[in-house]
N, C-alpha and C positions, 0 to 999 in steps of 0.2 A: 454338600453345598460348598465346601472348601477347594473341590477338586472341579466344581463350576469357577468359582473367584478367581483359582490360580491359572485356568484356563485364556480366564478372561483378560489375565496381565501377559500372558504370551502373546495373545492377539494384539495389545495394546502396545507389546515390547517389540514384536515385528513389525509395525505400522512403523514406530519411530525410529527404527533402522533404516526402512526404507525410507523415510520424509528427511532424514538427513541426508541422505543419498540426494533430494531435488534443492537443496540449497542451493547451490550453484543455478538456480534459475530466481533467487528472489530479488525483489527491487530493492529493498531496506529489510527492517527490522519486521518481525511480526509482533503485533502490540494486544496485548489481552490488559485488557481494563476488570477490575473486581469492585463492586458495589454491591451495595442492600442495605439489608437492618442489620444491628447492632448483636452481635454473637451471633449471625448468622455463621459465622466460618469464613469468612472471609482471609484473613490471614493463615490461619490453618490449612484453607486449601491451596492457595495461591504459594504455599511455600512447599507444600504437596508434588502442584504442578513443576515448581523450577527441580524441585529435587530431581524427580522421574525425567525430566528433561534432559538436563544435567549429566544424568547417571547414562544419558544415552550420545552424549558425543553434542549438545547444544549449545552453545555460549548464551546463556540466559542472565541477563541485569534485572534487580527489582528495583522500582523505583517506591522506594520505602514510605506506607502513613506519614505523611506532612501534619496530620495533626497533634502527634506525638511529640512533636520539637516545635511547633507555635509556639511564637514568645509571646502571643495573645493570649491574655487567659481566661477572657470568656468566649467559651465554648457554643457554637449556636451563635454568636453575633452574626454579623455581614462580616465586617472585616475579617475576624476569624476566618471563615467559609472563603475570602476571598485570597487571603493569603495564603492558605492552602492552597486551593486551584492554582496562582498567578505561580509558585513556587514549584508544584510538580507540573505545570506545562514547561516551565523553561527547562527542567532538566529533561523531560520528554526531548524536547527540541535538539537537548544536546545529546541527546544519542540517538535519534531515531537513525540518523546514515552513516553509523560506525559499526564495526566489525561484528558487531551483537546481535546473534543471531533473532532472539525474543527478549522484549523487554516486557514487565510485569509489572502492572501498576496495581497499589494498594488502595484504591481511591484516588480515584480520575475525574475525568469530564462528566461524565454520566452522575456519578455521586456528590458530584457539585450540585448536578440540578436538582436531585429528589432533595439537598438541603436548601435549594431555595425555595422548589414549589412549600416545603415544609414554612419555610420563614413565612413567603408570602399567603398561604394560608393560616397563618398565625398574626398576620399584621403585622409583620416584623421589616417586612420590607412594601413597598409602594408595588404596585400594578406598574407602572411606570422602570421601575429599578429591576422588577422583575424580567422584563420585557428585553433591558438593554442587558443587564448581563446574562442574559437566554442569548440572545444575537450573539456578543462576544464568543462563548462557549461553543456554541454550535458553528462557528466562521468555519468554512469546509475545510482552510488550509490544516488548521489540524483536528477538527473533529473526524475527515478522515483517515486518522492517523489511525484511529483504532478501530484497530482490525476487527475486533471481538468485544464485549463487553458480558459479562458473567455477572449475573444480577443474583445475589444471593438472599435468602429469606427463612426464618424460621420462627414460630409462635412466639408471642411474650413471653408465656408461662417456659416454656424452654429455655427462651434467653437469658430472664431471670434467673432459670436454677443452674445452667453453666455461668453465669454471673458469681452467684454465691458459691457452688462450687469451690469455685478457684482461691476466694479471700477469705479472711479468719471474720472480719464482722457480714454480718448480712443487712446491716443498713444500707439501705438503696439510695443512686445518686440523683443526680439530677436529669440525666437521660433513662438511665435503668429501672424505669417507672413506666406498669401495665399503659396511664393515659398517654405517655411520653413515647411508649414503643408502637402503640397501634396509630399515635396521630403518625410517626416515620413508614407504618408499613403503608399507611394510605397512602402518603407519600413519593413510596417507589412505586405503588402502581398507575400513580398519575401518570409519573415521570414514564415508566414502560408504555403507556397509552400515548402519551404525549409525545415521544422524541424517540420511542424504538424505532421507528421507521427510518429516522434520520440516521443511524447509525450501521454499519455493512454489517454485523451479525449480535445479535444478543440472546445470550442463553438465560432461560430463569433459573433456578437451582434451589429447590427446598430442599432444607436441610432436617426439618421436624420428623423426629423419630427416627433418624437416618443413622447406621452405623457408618464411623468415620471412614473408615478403612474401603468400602463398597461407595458412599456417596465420592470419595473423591476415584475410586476407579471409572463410576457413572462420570465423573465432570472430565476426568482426561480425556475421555473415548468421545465427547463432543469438542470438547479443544483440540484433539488433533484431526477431526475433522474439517474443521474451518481451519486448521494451519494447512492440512491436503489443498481444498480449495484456495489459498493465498498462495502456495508453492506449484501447484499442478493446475493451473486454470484452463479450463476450454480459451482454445485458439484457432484463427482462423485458417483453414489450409484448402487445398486444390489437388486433385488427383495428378501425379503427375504425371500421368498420361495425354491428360486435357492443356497441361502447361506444354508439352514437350511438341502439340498441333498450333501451338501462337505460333506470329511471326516476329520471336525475338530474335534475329538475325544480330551478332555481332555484338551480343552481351546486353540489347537492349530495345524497344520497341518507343518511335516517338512521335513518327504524325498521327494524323489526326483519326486517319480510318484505324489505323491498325490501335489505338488506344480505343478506339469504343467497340471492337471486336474483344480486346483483352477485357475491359470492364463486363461486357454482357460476359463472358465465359465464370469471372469470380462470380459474379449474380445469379448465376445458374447452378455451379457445381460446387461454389464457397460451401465449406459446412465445418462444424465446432470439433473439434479434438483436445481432449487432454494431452497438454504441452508434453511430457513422459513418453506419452506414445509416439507422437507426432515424430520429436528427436528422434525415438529410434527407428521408428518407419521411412523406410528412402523412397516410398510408395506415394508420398504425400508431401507437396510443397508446402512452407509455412509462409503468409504475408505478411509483409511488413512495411507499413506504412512510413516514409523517407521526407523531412522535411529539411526545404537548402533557406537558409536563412539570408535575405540582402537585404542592404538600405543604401540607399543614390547609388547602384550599379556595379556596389561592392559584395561580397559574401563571407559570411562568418565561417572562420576555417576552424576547425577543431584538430587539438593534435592531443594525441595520447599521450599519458605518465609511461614509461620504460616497465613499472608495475603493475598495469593492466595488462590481464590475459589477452584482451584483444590487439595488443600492440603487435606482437610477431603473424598470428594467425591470420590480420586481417589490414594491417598498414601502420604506419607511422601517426597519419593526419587522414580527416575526411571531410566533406562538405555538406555533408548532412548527419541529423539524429531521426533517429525512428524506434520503433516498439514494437511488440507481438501485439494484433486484434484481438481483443476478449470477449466474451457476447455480453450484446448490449441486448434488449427489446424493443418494439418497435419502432424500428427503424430497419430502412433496405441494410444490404451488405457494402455498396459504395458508400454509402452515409456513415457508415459504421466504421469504415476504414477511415475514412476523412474525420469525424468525430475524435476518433482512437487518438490520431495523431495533435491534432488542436490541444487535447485534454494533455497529450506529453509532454508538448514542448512547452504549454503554458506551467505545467509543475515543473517540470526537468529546467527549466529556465528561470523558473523562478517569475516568472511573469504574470501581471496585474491581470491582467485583460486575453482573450483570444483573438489572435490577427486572422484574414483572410489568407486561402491558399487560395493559388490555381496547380492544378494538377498539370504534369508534364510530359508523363509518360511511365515505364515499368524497366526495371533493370532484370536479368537472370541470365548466371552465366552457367551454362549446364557442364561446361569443363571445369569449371573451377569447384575442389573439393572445400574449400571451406564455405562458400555461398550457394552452391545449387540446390540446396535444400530450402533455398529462400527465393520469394521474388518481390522487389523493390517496387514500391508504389510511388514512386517520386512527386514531388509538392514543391512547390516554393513559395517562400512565405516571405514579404514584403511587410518591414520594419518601418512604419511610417512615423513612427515619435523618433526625434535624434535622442535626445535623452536617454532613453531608452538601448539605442545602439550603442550609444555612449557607454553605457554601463556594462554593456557587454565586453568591450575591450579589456584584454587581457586577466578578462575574469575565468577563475579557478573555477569548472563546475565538479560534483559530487567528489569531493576529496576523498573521501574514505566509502569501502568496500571495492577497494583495488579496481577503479573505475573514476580516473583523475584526469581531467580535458582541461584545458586551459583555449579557448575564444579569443580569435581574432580576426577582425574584417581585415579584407586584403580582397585587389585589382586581380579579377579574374585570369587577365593577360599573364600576370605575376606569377600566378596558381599554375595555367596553363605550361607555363616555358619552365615550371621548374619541381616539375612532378617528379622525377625521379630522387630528387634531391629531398624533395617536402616524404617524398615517400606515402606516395597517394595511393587510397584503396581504392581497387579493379570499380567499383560502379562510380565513386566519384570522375574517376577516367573515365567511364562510359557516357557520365553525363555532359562531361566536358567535347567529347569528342560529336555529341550528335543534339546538341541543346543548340539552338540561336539563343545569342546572348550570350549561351558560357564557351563556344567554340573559340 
């Protein structure tokens, strides 16, 4: 049995060699959430996971039980529960876009709710109360933060006796009571029934009867799966044989026939690739959905930090931002791309609302060694609140993860006559050169 276990952390210790190898493709942080009942293992495991993380070349932050340091001291109130939550979101907030490869919550979003479905099934809170801070909790800005959420569970009669276990008296508290512990486990299964769907991965985890040592090999082996899928995600690509029969003449295709020839070709031969392979297959173009941002006939130029990898490889300044296509479900592969992009520039931007594109055409320069493995889906996306444009001036976007743009509108003409100076990347030139309106 032991030469199965230690098998199975080889297998486990290969995976995270490789998954640090695809860091260099994530967007932020990867955020595992840990909830349940009461000695289910939660803190046991979750320091389990950073260790093994850790020990493999990770930069892993925990964002430590908030209920621990409450200077409320009743336990189970609203406030209580709420001051937790309000205190580990903002520090969620303050690291999800720094350098931190995985952040580890001790009790999150998730575990706020099973304590309120718990209140409000005890009258402790309003139908009403419960309703509005479900809403807050669940706002997608950061309920999709987290990536994973690890629901953990284990019998009363267990939690009880690692309860006493641990202490010299065995009088029980005020939560560590048989009615106390089954009314919390009904509770996480509301909450699982109720709002796992809302959430991008939830694992259950019983812990009962479970040696520690094997249940947290079992919980790594599904956390680094879903970190697999958050670093390695199916992406959208094209044979590039099928790219290399368009007519991207001169680094770019842009009336009107030759854009609904290159649409039906992605509609036809588009299909999902793990990003991993994709990079290293020269056999497969990847799409990338391009959006140029204007308001009254000006356009938001983006220049790079001198600290972003992309500054030498790919220019100084550019005119648009774009993303890798992920798969979606139902919906075409045009939709999908045009979707992809709405949904980035409204995060990536920090933006309330999704603006309309009109599409404009496809960039691909098959000479050029740092972009031919790409073809640009070009959008332009029309800024119709000034407020809003306004705010974008000379705003710093994603500061940290060596990935620092700094936003400014400027007079296309301006863009145009002093590209080599601005030090403009090859498609924003392309766009410039065959666009009415940015020529």
């Amino acid at each position: 049995m032991n030469m199965d276990v230690e098998q199975e952390v080889k297998s486990l210790e290969a995976l995270a060699e490789r998954l640090r190898s695809l860091l260099i493709y994530a967007p932020r942080s990867f955020v595992i959430e840990f909830a349940g009942t009461p000695k289910s293992g939660k803190s046991t495991s979750s320091e389990a996971i950073r260790h093994f993380l850790s020990r493999y070349g990770f930069r892993v932050h925990v964002l430590t039980e908030r209920a621990a340091v409450c200077p409320i001291p009743m336990k189970g109130h609203l406030f209580f529960n709420t001051w937790c939550a309000a205190s580990m979101l903002a520090e969620l907030l303050s690291k999800v876009e720094t350098e931190t490869d995985i952040i580890i919550i001790d009790r999150g979003i998730f575990d706020t709710l099973v304590w309120m479905t718990l209140q409000e099934n005890r009258g402790e809170i309003t139908a009403d109360e419960a309703r509005t801070i479900e809403a807050f909790l669940l706002l997608e800005r950061w309920r999709s933060l987290i990536d994973l959420a690890v629901v953990m569970s284990v019998s009363s009669e267990e939690a009880i006796a690692r309860e006493n276990g641990q202490h010299i008296t065995q009088k029980l508290g005020t939560i560590m009571t048989p009615a106390m512990l089954l009314a919390i486990t009904e509770s996480v299964q509301q909450a699982l029934k109720r709002y796992g769907s809302k959430f991008y991965a939830v694992i259950s985890h019983q812990t009962t009867g479970h040696q520690l040592r094997q249940s947290n090999i079992d919980l790594a082996k599904k956390v680094l799966e879903c970190l697999e899928g958050f670093l390695n995600p199916e992406i959208l690509v094209v044979p590039r044989q099928e790219i290399e029969t368009l007519p991207l003449n001169g680094g770019g295709a842009f009336d009107k026939d030759k854009v609904y020839n290159i649409n039906s070709c992605l509609a036809t031969y588009g299909s999902f690739m793990r990003r991993e392979i994709a990079e290293a297959n020269p056999d497969y173009v990847q799409i990338i959905p391009c959006g140029i941002l204007k308001y009254e006939g000006k356009v938001l130029l983006f220049q790079r930090k001198e600290m972003d990898p992309k500054y030498r490889l790919y220019g100084k300044t550019t005119i648009w931002q774009g993303c890798h296509v992920t798969k979606r479900e139902g919906v075409g592969t045009i939709e999908i791309i045009k979707n992809t992009l709405q949904d980035h520039i409204a995060r990536y931007l920090f933006l309330s609302r999704v603006f309309p594109v009109k599409h404009l055409g496809f960039c691909w320069d098959r000479e050029l060694p740092s972009s031919n493995q790409h073809l640009g889906v070009i959008y332009e996306i029309n800024i119709g609140n000034p407020l809003t444009a306004m705010d974008f001036i000379n705003r710093e976007f994603r500061k940290r993860r060596g990935h620092g743009l700094i936003g400014n509108f400027d007079e296309m003409k301006e863009i145009r006559s002093n590209q080599e100076k601005l030090g403009l990347e090859s498609w924003s030139r392309t766009i410039i050169e065959n666009v009415g309106g940015y020529k």
